[in-house]
C-alpha positions as CSV (number, residue, x, y, z in Angstrom):
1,X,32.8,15.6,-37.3
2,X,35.9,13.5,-36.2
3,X,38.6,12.0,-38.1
4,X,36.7,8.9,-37.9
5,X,33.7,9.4,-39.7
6,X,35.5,11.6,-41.9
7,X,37.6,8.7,-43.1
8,X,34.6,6.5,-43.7
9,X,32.8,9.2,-45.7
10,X,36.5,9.2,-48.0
11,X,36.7,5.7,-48.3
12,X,33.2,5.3,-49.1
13,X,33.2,8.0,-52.0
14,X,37.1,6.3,-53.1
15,X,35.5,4.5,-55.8
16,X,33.3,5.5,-58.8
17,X,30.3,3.9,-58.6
18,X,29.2,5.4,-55.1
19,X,30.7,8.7,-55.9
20,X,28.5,9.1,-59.5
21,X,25.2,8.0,-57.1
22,X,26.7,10.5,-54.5
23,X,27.3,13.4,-57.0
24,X,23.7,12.7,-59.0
25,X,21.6,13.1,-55.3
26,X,23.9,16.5,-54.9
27,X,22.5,17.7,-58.4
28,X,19.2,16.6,-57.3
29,X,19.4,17.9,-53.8
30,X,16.9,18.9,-52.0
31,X,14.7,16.7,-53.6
32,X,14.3,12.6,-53.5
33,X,14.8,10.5,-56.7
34,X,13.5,6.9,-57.0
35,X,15.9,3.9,-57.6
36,X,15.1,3.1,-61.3
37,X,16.0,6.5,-62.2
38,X,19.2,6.7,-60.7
39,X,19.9,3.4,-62.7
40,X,18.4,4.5,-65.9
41,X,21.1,7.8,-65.5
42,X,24.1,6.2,-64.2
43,X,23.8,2.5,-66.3
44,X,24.0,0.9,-63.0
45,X,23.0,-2.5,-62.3
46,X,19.9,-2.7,-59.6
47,X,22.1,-5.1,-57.1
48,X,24.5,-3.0,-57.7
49,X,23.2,0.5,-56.9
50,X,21.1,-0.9,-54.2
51,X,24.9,-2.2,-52.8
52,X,26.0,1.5,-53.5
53,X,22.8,3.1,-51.9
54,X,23.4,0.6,-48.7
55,X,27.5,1.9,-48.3
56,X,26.3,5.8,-48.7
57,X,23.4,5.1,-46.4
58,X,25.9,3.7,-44.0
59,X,28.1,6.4,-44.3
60,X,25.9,8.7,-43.6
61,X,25.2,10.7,-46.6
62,X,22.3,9.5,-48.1
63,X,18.9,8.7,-46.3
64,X,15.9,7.1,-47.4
65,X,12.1,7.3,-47.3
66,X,9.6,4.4,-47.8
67,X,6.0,5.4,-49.2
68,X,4.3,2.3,-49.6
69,X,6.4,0.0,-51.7
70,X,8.4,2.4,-53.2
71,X,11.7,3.9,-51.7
72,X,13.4,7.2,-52.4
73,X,16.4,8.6,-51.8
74,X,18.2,12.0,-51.5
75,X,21.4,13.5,-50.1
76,X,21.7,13.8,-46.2
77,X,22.6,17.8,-46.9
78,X,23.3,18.1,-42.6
79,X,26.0,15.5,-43.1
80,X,27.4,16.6,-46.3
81,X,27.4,20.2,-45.2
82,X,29.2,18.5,-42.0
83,X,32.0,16.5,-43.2
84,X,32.8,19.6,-46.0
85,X,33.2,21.7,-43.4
86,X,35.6,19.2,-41.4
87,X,37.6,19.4,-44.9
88,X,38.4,22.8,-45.1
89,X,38.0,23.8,-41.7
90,X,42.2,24.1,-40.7
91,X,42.3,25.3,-44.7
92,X,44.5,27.9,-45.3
93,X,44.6,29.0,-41.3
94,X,40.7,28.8,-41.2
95,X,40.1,30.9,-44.4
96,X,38.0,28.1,-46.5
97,X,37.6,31.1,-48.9
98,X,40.9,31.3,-50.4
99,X,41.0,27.6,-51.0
100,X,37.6,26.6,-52.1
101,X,34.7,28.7,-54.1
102,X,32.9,30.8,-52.3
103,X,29.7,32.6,-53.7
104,X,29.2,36.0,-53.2
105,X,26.2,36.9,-51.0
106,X,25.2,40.0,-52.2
107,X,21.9,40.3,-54.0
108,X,22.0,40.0,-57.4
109,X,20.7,43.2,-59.2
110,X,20.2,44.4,-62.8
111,X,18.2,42.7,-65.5
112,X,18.6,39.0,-65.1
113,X,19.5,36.2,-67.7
114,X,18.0,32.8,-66.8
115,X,18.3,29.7,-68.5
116,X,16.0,26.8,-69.0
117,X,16.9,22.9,-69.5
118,X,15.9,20.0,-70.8
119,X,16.7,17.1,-73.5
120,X,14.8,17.9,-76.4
121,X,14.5,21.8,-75.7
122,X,11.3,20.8,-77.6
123,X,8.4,21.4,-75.3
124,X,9.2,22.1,-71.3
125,X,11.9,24.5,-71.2
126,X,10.5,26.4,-74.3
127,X,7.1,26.7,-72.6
128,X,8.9,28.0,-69.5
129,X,11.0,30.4,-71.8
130,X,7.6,32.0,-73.0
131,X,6.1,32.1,-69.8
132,X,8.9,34.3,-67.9
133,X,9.4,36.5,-71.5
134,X,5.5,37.7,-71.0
135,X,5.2,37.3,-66.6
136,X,9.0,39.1,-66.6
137,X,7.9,42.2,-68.3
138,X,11.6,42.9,-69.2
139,X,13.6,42.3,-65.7
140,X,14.3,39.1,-67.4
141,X,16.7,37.7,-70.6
142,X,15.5,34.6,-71.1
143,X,16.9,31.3,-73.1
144,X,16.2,27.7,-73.0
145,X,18.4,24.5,-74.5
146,X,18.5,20.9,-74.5
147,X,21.3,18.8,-74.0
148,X,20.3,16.2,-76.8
149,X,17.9,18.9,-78.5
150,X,15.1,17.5,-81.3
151,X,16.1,20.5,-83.4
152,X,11.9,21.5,-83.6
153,X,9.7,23.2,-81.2
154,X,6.5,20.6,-80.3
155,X,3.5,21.9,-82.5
156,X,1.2,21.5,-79.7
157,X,3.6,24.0,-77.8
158,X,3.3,26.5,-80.4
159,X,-0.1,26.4,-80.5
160,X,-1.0,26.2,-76.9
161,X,1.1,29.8,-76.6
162,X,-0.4,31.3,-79.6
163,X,-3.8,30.6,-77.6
164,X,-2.7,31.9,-74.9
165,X,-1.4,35.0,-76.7
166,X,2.5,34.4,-75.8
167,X,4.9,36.1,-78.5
168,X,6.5,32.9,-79.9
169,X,9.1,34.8,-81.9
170,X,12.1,33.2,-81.5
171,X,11.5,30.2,-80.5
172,X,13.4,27.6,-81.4
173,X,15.0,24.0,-80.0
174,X,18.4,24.9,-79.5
175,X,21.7,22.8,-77.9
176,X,23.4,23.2,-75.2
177,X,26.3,24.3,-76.7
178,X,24.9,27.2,-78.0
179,X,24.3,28.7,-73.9
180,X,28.5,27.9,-73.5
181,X,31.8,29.4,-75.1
182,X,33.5,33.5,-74.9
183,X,30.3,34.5,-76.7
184,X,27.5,32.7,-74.5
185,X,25.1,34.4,-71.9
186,X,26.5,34.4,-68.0
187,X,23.6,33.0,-66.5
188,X,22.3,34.3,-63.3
189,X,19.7,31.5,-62.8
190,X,19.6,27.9,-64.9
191,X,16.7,25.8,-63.9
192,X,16.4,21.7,-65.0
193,X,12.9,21.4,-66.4
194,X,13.2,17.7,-66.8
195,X,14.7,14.8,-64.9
196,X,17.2,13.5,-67.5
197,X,18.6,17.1,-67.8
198,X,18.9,17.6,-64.5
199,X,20.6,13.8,-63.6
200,X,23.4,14.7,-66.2
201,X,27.0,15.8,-65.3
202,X,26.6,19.4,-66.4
203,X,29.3,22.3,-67.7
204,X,30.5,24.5,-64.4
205,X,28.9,28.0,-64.8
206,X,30.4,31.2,-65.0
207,X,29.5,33.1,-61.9
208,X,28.3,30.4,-60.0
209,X,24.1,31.3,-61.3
210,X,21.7,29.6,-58.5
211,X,20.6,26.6,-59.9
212,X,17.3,24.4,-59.4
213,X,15.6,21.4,-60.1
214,X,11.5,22.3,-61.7
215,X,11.2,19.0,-63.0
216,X,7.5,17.8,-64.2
217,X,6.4,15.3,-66.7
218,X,7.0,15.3,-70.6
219,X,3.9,16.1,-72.2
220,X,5.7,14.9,-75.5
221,X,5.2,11.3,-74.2
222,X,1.5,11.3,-73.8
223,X,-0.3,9.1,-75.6
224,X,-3.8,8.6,-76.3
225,X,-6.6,10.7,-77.9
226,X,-6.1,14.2,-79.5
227,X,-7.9,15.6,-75.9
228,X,-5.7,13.4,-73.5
229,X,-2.5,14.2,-75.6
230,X,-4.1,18.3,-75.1
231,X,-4.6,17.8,-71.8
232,X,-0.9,16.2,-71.3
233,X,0.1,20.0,-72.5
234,X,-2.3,22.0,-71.0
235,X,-0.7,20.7,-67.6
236,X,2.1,21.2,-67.7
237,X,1.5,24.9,-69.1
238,X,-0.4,25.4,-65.8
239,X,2.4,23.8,-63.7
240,X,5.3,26.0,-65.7
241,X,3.0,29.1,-65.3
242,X,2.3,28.8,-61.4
243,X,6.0,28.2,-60.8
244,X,7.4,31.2,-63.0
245,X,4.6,33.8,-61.5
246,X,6.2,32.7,-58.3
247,X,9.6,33.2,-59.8
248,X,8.6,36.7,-61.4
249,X,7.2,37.7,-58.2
250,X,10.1,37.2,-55.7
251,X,11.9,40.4,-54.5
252,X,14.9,39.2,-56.2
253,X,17.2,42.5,-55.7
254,X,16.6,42.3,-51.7
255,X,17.5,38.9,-51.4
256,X,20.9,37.4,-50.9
257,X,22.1,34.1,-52.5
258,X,21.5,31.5,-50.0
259,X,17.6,32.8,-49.5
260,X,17.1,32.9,-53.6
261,X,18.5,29.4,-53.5
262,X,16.3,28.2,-51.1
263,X,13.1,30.1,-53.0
264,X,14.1,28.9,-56.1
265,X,14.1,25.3,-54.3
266,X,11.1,25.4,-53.1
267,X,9.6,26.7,-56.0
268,X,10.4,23.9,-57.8
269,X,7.7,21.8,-56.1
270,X,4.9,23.9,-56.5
271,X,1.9,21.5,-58.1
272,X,-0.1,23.6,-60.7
273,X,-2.8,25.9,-59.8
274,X,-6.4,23.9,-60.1
């Protein structure tokens, strides 16, 4: 990259409207988020995040998709990876590492502590916290949190894992500030199990855990009869439960960062098993 396009990329992210768009796509990243939730996150006007989308686009580090009517966007992570590099590239006589965070890339080993997000902590990210307890057979700690929690586990999530003979000891609908603080967990993982979670400007880590975006729909907000309201739950039990077995099952100790990352990634679009 030159210092022309660099330039452009700065000016375009100087002001704080395109830089909240720029920074929500980067939490999102790899995956594409529709318009209307992009304003629904950062209060935006329509004219004026479509104004926003059409600068970043411009710039280079967004691109689009059409599928149909609808449109969908997500971070251009070739050009983003591109003009960071430019940044630090002379930093510190070519040692980016002592001026920036690096993550180490050696496997992470042990028993690991994973974390599981939502809003309510009421029904996705407790059923999640069930289903790597049991498939983790103890390689696992595992916690879930909301960051505007309902205080109570969903009823129909308690008894959807006493049927399926998950130990729901414990379980409860806990905030977010609960998982932070001298005394909190250091996270090796923390996965967003809902879209609202994951659009929100969330704490920095301690030791940099991999991070990924398993969102699904709320089965919470299903309406209808008792059996379509069931159903609602039942799917996304079976989309939680193909996603952590594939979780559980990765050779986690043999891998290094940047290939967990991209497993945990793609992961995060597995449909449910039929």
């Amino acid at each position: 990259m030159d210092s022309t396009a660099a330039i452009k990329i700065l000016s375009t992210l100087g002001h704080e409207g395109r830089l909240s768009v720029f920074r929500l796509l980067a939490r999102r990243a790899p995956q594409e988020v529709r318009p209307g939730e992009i304003t629904e996150a950062t209060g935006l006007k329509p004219s004026t995040l479509s104004a926003h989308l059409t600068a970043l686009s411009e710039a280079g580090l967004v691109q689009s998709r059409r599928n149909g009517t609808s449109i969908y966007y997500a971070l251009a992570a070739d050009r983003t990876q591109a003009f960071t590099s430019f940044l630090l590239e002379d930093c510190c006589r070519g040692r980016p590492d002592l001026c920036a965070p690096n993550p180490e890339t050696k496997p992470v080993t042990g028993q690991k502590s994973v974390l599981f997000l939502c809003t309510g902590n009421s029904a996705r990210s407790i059923l999640a916290e069930a289903l790597l307890r049991q498939a983790g057979a103890g390689r696992f700690v595992t916690y879930s949190a909301g960051t505007r929690p309902s205080g109570d586990v969903n009823p129909h999530v308690l008894d959807l894992l006493r049927r399926n003979d998950h130990d729901i000891s414990g379980l409860r609908s806990k905030d977010l500030n609960e998982m932070q603080g001298e005394d909190a967990p250091t996270f090796d993982f923390v996965f967003t199990v809902c879209d609202h979670a994951a659009n929100e400007d969330c704490p920095a880590w301690p030791g940099q855990p991999i991070s990924a975006h398993w969102g699904l729909p709320d089965p919470a907000a299903a309406k209808g009869t008792e059996a379509e309201i069931a159903l609602a739950f039942a799917e996304a039990y079976r989309t939680l439960n193909t996603r952590i077995e594939a979780f559980a099952a990765l050779p986690i100790e043999t891998l290094d960062r940047l290939s967990l990352q991209s497993e945990a990634d793609q992961i995060g679009m597995l449909p449910s098993k039929s």
